[in-house]
C-alpha positions as YAML, in Angstrom:
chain: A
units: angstrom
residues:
- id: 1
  name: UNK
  ca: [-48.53, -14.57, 52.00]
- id: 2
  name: UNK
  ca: [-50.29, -14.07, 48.83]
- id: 3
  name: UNK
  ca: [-48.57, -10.68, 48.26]
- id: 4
  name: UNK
  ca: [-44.77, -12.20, 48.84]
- id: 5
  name: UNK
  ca: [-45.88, -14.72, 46.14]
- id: 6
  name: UNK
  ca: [-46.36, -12.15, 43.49]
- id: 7
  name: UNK
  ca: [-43.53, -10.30, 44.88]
- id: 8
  name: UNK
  ca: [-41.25, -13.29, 44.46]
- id: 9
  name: UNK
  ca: [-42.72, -14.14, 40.67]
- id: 10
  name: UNK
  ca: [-42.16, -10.52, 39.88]
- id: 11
  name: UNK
  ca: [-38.83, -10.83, 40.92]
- id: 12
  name: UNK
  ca: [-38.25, -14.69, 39.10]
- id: 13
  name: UNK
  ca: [-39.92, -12.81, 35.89]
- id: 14
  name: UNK
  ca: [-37.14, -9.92, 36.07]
- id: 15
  name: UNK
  ca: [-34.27, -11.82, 36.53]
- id: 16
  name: UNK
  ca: [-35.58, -13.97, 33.45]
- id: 17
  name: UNK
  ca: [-35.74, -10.91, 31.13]
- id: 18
  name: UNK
  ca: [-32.26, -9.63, 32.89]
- id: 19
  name: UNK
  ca: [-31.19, -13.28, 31.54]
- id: 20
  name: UNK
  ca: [-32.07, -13.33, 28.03]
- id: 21
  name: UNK
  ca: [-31.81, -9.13, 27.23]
- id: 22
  name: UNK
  ca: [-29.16, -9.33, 24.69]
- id: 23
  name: UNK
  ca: [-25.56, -7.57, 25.99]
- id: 24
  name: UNK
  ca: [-24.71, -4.68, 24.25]
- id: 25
  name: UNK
  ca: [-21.51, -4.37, 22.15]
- id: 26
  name: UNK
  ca: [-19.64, -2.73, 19.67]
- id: 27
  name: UNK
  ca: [-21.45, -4.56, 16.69]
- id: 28
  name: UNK
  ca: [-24.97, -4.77, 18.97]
- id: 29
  name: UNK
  ca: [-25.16, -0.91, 19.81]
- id: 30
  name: UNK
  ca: [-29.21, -1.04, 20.13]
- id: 31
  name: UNK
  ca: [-30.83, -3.39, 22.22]
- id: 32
  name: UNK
  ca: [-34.08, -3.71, 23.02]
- id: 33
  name: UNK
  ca: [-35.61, -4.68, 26.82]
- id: 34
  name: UNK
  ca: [-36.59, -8.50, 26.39]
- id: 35
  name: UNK
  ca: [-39.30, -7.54, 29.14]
- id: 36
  name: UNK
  ca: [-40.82, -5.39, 26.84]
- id: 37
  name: UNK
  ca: [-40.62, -7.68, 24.04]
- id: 38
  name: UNK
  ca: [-42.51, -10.37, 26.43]
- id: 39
  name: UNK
  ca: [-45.20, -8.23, 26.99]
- id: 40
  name: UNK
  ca: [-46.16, -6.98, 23.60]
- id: 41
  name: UNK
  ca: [-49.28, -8.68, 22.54]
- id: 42
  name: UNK
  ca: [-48.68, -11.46, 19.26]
- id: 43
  name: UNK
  ca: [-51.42, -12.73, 17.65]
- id: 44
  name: UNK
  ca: [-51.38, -17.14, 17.65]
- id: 45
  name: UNK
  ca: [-52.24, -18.92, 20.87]
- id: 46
  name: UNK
  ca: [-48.41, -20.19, 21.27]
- id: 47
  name: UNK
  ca: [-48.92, -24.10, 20.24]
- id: 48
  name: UNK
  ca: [-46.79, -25.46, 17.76]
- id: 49
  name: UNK
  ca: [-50.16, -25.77, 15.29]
- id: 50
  name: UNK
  ca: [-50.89, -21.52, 16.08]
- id: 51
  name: UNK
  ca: [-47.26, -20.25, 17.30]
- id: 52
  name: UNK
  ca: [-46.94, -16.86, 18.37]
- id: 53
  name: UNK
  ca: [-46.12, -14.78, 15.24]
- id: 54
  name: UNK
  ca: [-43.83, -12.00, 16.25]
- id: 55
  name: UNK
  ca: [-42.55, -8.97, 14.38]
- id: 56
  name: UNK
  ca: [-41.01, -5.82, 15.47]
- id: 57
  name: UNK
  ca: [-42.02, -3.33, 18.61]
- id: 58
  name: UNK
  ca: [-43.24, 0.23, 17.34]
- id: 59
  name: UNK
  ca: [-40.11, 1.85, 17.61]
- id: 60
  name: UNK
  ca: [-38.05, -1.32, 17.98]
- id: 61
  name: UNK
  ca: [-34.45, -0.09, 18.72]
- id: 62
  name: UNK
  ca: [-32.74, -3.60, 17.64]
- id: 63
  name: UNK
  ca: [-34.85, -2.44, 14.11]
- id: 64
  name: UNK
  ca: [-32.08, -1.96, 11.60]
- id: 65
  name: UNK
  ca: [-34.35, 0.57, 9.60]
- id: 66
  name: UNK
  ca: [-35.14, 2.34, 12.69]
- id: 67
  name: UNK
  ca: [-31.21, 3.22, 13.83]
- id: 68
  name: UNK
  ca: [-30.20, 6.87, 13.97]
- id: 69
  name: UNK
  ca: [-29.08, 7.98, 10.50]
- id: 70
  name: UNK
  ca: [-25.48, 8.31, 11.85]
- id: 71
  name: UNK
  ca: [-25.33, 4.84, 12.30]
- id: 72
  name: UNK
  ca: [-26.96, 4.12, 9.21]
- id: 73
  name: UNK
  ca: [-24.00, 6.66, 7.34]
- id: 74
  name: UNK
  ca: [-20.76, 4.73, 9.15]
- id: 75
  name: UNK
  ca: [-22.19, 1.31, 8.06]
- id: 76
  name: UNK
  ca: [-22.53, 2.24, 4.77]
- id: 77
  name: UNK
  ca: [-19.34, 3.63, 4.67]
- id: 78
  name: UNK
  ca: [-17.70, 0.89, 6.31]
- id: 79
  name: UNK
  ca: [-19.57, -1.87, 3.76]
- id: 80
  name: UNK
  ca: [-18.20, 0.32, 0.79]
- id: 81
  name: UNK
  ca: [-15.06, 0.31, 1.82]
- id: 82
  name: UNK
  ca: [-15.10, -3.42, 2.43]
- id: 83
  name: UNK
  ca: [-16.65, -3.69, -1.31]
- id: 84
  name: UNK
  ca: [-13.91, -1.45, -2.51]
- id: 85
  name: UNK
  ca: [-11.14, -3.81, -0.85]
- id: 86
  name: UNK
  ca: [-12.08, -6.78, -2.81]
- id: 87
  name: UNK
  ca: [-12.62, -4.62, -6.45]
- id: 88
  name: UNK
  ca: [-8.99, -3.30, -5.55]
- id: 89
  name: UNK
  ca: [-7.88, -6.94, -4.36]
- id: 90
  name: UNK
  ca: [-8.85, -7.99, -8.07]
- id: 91
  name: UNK
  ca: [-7.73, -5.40, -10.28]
- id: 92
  name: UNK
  ca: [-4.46, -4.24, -8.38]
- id: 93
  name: UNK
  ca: [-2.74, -8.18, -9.25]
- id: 94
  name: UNK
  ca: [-2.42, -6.65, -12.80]
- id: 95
  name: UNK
  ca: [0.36, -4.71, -11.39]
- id: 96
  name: UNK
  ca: [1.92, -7.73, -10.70]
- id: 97
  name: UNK
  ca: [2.72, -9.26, -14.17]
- id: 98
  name: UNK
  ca: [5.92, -8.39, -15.18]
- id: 99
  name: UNK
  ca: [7.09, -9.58, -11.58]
- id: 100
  name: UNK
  ca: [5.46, -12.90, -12.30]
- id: 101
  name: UNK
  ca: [6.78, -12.91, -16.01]
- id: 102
  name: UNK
  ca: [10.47, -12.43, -13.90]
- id: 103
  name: UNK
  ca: [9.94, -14.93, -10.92]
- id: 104
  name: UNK
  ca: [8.08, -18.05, -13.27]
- id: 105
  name: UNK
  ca: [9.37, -17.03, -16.59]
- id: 106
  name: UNK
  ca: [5.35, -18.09, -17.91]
- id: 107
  name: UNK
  ca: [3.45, -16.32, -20.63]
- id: 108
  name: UNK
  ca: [1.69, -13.34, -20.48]
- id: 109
  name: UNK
  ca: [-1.59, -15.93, -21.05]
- id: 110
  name: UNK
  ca: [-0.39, -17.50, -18.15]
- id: 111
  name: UNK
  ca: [-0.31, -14.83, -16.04]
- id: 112
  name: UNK
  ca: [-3.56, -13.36, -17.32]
- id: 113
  name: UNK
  ca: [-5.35, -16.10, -16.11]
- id: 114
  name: UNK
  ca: [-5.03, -15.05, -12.70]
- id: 115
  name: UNK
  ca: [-7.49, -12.03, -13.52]
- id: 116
  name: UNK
  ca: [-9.42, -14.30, -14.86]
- id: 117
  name: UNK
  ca: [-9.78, -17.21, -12.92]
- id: 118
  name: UNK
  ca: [-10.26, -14.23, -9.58]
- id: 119
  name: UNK
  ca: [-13.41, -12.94, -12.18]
- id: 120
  name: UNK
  ca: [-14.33, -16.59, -12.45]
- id: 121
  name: UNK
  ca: [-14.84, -16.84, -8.65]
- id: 122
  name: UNK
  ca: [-16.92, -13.38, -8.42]
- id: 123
  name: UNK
  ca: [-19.39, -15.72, -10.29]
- id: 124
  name: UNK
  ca: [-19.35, -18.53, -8.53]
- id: 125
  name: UNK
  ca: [-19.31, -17.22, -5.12]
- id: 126
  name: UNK
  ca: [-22.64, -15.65, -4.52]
- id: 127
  name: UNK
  ca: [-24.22, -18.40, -5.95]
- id: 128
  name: UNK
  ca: [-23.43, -20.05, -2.33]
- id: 129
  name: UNK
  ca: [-22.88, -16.66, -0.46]
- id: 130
  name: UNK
  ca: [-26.63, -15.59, -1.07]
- id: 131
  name: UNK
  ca: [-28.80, -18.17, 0.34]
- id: 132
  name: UNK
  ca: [-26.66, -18.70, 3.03]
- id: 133
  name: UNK
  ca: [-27.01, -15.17, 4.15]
- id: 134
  name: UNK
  ca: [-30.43, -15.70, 4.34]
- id: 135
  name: UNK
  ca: [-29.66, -18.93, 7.16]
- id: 136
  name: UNK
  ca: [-26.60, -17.52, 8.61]
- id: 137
  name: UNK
  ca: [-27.47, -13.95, 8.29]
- id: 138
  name: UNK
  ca: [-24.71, -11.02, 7.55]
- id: 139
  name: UNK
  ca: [-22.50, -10.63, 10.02]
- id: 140
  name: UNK
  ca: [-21.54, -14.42, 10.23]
- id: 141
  name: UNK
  ca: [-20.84, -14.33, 6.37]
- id: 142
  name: UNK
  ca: [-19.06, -11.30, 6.10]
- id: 143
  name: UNK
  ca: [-16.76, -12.32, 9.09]
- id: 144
  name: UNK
  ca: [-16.54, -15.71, 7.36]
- id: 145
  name: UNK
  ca: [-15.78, -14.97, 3.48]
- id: 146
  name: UNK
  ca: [-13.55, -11.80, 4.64]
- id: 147
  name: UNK
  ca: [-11.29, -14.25, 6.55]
- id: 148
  name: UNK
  ca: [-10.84, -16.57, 3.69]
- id: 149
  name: UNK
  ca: [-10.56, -13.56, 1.23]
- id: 150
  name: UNK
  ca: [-7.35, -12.11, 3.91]
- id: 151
  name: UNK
  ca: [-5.79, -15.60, 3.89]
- id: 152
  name: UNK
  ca: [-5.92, -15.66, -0.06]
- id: 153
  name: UNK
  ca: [-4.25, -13.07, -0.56]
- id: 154
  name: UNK
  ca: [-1.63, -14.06, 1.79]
- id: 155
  name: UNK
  ca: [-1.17, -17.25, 0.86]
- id: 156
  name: UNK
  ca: [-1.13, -15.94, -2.90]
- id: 157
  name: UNK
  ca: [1.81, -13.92, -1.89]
- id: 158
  name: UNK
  ca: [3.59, -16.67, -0.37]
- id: 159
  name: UNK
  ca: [3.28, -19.13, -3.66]
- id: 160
  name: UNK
  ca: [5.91, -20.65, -5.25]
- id: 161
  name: UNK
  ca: [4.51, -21.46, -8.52]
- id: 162
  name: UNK
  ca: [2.09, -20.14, -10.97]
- id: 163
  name: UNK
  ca: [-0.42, -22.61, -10.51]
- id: 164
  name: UNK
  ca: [-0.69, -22.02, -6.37]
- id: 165
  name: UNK
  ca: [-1.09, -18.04, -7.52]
- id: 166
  name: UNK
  ca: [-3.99, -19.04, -10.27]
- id: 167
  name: UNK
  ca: [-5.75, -21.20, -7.65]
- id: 168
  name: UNK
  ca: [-5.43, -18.49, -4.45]
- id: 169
  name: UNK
  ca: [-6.70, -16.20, -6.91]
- id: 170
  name: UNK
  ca: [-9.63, -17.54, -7.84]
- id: 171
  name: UNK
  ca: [-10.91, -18.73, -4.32]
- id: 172
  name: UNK
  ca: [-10.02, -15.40, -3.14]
- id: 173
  name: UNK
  ca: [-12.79, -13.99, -5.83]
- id: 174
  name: UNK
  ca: [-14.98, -16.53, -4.60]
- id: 175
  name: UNK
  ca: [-14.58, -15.25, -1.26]
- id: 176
  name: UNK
  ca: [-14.56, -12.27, -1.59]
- id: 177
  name: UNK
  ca: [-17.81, -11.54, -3.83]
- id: 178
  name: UNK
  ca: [-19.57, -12.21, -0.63]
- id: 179
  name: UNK
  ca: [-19.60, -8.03, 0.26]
- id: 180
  name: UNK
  ca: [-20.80, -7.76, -3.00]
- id: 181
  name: UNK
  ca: [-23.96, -9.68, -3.09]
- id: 182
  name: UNK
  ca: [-24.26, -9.79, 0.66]
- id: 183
  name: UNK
  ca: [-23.31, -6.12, 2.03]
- id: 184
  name: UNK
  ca: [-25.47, -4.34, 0.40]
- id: 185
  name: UNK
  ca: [-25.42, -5.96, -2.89]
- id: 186
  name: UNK
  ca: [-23.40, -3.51, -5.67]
- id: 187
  name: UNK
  ca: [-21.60, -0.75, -5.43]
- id: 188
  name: UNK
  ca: [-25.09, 0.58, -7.10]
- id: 189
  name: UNK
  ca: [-27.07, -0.36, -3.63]
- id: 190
  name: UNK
  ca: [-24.74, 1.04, -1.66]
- id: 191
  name: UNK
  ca: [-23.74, 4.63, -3.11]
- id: 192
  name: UNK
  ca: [-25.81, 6.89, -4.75]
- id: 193
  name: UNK
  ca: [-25.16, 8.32, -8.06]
- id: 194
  name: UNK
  ca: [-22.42, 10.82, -7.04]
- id: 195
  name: UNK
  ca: [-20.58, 8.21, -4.47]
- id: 196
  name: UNK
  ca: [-20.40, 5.45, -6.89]
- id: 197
  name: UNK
  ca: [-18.16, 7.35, -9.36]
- id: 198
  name: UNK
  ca: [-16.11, 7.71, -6.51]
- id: 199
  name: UNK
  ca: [-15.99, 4.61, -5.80]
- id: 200
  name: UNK
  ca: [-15.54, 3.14, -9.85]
- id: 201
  name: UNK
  ca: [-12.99, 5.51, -9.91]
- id: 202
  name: UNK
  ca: [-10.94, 3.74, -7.60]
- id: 203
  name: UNK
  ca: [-11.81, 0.30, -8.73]
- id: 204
  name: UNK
  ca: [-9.80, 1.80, -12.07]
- id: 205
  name: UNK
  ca: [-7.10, 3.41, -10.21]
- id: 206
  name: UNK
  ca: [-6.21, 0.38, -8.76]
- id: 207
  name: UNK
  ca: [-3.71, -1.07, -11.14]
- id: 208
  name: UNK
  ca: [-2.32, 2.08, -11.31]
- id: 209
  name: UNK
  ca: [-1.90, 2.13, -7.60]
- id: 210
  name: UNK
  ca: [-0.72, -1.56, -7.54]
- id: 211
  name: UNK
  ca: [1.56, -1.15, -10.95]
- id: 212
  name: UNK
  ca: [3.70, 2.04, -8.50]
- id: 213
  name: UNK
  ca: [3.58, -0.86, -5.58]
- id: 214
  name: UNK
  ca: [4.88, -3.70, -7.94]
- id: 215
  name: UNK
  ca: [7.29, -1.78, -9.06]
- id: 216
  name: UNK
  ca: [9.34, -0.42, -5.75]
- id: 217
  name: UNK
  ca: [8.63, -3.35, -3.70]
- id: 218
  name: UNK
  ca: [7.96, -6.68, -6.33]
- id: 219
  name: UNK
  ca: [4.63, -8.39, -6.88]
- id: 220
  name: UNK
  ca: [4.67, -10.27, -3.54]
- id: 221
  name: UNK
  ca: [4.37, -6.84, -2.11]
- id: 222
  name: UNK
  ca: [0.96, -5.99, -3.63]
- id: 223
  name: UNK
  ca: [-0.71, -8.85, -2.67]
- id: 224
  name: UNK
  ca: [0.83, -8.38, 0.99]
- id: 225
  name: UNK
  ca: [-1.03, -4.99, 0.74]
- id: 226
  name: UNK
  ca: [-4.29, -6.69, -0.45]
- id: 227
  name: UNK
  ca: [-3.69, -9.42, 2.83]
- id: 228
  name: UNK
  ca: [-3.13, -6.06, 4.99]
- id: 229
  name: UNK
  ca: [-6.15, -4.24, 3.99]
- id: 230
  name: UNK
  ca: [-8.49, -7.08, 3.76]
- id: 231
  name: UNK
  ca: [-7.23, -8.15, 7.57]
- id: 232
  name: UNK
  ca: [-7.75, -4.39, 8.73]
- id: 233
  name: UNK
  ca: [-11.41, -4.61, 7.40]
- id: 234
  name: UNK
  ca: [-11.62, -8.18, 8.89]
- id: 235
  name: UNK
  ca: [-10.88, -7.22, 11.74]
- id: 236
  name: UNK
  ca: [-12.82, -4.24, 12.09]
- id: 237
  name: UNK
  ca: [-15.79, -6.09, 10.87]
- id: 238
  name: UNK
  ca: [-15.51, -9.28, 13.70]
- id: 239
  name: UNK
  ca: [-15.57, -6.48, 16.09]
- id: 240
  name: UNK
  ca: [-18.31, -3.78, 14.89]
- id: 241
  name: UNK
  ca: [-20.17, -5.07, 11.86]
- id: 242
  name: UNK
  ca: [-23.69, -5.47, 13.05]
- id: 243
  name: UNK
  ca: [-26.66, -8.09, 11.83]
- id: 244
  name: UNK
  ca: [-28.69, -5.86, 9.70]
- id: 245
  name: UNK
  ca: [-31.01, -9.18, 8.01]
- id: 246
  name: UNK
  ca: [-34.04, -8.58, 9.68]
- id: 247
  name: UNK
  ca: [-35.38, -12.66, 9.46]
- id: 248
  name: UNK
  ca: [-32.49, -13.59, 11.21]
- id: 249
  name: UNK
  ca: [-32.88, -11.29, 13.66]
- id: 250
  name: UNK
  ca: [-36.51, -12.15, 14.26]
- id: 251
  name: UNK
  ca: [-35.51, -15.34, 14.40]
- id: 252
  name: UNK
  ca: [-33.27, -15.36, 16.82]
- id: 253
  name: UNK
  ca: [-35.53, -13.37, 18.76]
- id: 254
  name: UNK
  ca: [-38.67, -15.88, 18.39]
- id: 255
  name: UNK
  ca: [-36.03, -18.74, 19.90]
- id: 256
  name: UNK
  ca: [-35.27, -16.67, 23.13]
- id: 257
  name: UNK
  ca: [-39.22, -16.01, 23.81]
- id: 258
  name: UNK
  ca: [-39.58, -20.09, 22.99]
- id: 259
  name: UNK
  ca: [-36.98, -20.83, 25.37]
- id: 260
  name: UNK
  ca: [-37.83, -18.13, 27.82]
- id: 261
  name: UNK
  ca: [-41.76, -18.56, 28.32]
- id: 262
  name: UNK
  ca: [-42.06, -22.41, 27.09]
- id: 263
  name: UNK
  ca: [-44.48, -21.18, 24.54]
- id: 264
  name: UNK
  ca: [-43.54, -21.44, 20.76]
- id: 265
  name: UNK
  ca: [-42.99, -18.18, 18.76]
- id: 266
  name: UNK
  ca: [-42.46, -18.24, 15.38]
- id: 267
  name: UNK
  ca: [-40.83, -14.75, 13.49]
- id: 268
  name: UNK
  ca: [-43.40, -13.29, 10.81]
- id: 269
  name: UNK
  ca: [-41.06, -14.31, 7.67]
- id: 270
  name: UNK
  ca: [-41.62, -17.75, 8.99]
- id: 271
  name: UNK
  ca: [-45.11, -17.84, 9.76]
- id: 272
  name: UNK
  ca: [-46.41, -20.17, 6.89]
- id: 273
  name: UNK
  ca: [-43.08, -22.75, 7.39]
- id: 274
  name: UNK
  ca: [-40.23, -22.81, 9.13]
- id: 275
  name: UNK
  ca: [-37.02, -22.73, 7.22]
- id: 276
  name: UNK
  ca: [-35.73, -25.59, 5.50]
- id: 277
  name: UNK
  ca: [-31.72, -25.07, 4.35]
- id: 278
  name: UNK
  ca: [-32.64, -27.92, 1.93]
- id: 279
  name: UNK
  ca: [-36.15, -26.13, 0.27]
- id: 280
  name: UNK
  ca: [-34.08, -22.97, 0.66]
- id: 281
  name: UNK
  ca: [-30.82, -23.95, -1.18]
- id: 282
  name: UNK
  ca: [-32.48, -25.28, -4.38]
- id: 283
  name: UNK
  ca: [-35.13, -21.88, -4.16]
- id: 284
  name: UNK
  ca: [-32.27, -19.80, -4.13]
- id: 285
  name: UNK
  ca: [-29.27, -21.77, -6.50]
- id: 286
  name: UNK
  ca: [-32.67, -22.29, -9.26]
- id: 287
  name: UNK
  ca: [-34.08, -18.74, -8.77]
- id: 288
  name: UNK
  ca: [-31.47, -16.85, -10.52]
- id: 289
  name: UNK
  ca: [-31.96, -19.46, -13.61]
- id: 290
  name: UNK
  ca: [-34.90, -19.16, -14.09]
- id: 291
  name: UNK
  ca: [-35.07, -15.24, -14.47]
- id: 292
  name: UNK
  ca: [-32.40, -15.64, -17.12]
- id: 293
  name: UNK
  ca: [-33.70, -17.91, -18.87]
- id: 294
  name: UNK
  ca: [-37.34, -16.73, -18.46]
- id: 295
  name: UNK
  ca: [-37.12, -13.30, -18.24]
- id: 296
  name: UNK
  ca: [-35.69, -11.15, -21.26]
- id: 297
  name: UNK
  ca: [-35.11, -8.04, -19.32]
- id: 298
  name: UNK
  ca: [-32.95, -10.07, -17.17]
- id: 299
  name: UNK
  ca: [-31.13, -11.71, -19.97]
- id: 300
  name: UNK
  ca: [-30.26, -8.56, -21.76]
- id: 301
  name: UNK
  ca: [-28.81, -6.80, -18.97]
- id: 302
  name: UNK
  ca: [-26.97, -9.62, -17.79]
- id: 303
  name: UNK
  ca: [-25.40, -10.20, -21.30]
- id: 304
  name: UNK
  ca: [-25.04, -6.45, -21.24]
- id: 305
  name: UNK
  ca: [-22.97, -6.35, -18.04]
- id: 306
  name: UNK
  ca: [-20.94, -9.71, -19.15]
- id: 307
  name: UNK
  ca: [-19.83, -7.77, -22.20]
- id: 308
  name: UNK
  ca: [-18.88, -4.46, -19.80]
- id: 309
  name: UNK
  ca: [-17.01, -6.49, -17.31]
- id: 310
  name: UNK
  ca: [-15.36, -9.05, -20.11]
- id: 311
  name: UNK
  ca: [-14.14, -5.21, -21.55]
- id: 312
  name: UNK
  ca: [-12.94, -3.79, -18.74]
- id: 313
  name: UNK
  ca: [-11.13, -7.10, -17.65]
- id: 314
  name: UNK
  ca: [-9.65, -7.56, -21.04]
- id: 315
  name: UNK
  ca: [-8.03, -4.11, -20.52]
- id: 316
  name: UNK
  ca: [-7.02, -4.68, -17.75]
- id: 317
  name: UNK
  ca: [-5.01, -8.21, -19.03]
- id: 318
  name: UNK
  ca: [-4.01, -6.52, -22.40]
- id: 319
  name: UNK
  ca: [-2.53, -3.08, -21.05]
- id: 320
  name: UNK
  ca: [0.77, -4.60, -19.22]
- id: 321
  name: UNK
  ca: [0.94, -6.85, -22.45]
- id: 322
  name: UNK
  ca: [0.87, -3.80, -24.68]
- id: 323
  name: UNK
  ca: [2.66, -1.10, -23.00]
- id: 324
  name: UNK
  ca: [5.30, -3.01, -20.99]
- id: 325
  name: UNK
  ca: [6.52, -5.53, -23.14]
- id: 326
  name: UNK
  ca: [5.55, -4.18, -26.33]
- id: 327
  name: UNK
  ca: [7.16, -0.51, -25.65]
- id: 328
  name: UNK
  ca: [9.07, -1.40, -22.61]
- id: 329
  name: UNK
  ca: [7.54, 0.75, -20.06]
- id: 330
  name: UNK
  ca: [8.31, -0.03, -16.31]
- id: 331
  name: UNK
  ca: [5.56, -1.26, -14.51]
- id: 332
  name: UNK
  ca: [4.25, 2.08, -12.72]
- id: 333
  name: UNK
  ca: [4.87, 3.93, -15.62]
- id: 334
  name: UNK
  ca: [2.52, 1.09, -17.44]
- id: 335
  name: UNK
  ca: [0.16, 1.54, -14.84]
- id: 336
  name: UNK
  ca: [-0.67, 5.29, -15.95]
- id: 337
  name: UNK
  ca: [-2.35, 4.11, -18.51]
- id: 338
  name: UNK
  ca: [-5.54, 2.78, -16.43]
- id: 339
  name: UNK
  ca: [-6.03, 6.63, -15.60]
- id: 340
  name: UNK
  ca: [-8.33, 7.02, -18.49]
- id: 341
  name: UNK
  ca: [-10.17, 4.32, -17.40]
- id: 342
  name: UNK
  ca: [-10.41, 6.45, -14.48]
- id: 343
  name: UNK
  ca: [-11.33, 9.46, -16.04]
- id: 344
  name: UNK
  ca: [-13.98, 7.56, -17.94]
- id: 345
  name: UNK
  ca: [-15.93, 6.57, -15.17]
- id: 346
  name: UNK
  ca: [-15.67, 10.13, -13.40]
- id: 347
  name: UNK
  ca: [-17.24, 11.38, -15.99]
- id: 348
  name: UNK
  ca: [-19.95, 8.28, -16.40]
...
């Protein structure tokens, strides 16, 4: 009798680790057995005053630092490719202006503004997109911001006035600053020395690429690229961009042992508090402030890169200007002249 009662516990206990092992999919490709997990010692005593405080298995396979290098390589391809989309999405609209200049008969100011404003939102946006990474997690933001940042651009190719482009644009660079805070941070986190003049290079080449696009097909036509190429990454993201923030997984994995074994588990990023979004928010929207304003290090290479980026941007407004209404170039003829920006940061 005794011996069909263990039996029929052991059996109970498996189907309860069956139950809460995660599934594996195309954005989960390691998973580790939630048996195993269970019966890894913790140190606490599992009350809410001494939780369980949990961190990862020796050789954890759902440990993002401990997936084959493979892996590692296509994520980091596919995250600077998705950080390449949005530095094309806001240099190619320069292409765009004499289009614009046609279809709204507004200044070149005018247009300019929709560089601007799109600049405007890569500083806003991480202000919001960074803390909530650290709630949310990755994956949920990246799916998020990359399917406002698709129906941007759309709906910037759809507008019917100036002022609907201006506005699309700049909540599309809100949106779409998320990859580059979030992702992996810069194109400097994510490629090393060699890769990220690659990848500068075609940052620069965009306008030159968009001006040729403008040109044959009209301006709405290079932001319908933009909306193509931001879906295509947003919808290869949804279906195999994985969580890579280890908190959040921890987290998640300290609520299935709570839930599982009635005991309370708490993730080792957690173990002094538990989040608060509130505590959190103001942490993370103050942080960044206060190193400015405190730290001089900070402040000069801030004011350093607000000077580089206020350059390039400026070139990028005042070359249409200057070559194709001042000498009457057509627009993908105009657009050669971004190749020595090009060239510049090959060589850089």
């Amino acid at each position: 009798m005794l011996n069909q009662d263990v039996e029929s516990n052991a059996s109970s206990a498996k189907n309860n680790f069956s139950h809460f092992t995660l599934r594996r999919t195309p954005y989960r490709v390691y998973v580790t057995s939630f048996e195993q997990v269970c019966r890894q010692q913790y140190r606490g005593e599992g009350t809410p005053e001494k939780p369980y405080i949990i961190d990862w298995l020796p050789d954890d396979l759902e440990n993002p630092q401990n997936w084959r290098s493979s892996y590692k390589c296509l994520l980091t391809a596919f995250v600077a490719i998705a950080t390449l989309a949005v530095t094309f999405c806001s240099s190619a609209y320069v292409g765009n202006v004499r289009g614009l200049l046609e279809d709204y008969h507004s200044s070149a100011e005018v247009i300019t503004l929709g560089i601007s404003f799109s600049v405007l939102g890569f500083a806003i946006g991480p202000l919001l997109w960074a803390p909530f990474s650290e709630i949310l997690g990755r994956r949920i933001l990246f799916i998020g911001t990359y399917a406002a940042l698709t129906a941007f651009n759309t709906g910037t190719a759809a507008s019917q006035n100036m002022a609907t482009v201006i506005i699309l644009r700049f909540f599309s660079g809100a949106s779409g600053s998320s990859p580059l805070t979030n992702a992996g941070g810069t194109i400097a986190d994510i490629f090393s020395a060699k890769q990220r003049g690659l990848a500068m290079t075609i940052f620069a080449a965009a306008p030159f690429m968009g001006g040729f696009t403008g040109d044959g097909a009209g301006w709405r036509w290079v932001e319908g690229v933009m909306a193509i190429f931001t879906g295509f990454i947003f919808i290869t993201g949804t279906i195999s961009y994985p969580e890579t923030y280890a908190p959040v997984l921890l987290r998640k994995r300290a609520e299935r042992l709570s839930k599982a074994t009635g005991l309370v588990y708490r993730s080792k990023f957690e173990e002094k508090r538990q989040v608060n979004i509130i505590r959190l928010l103001k942490t993370c929207l103050s942080r960044p402030w206060l190193f400015l304003i405190r730290e001089p290090i900070v402040f000069l290479l801030s004011l350093y890169m607000a000077i580089i980026y206020g350059v390039l941007y400026m070139l990028f407004g005042a070359f249409p200007i200057v070559y194709e209404e001042g000498r009457g170039w057509s627009t993908g003829i105009g657009g050669l002249a971004f190749l020595g920006i090009a060239v510049g940061f090959v060589i850089a």
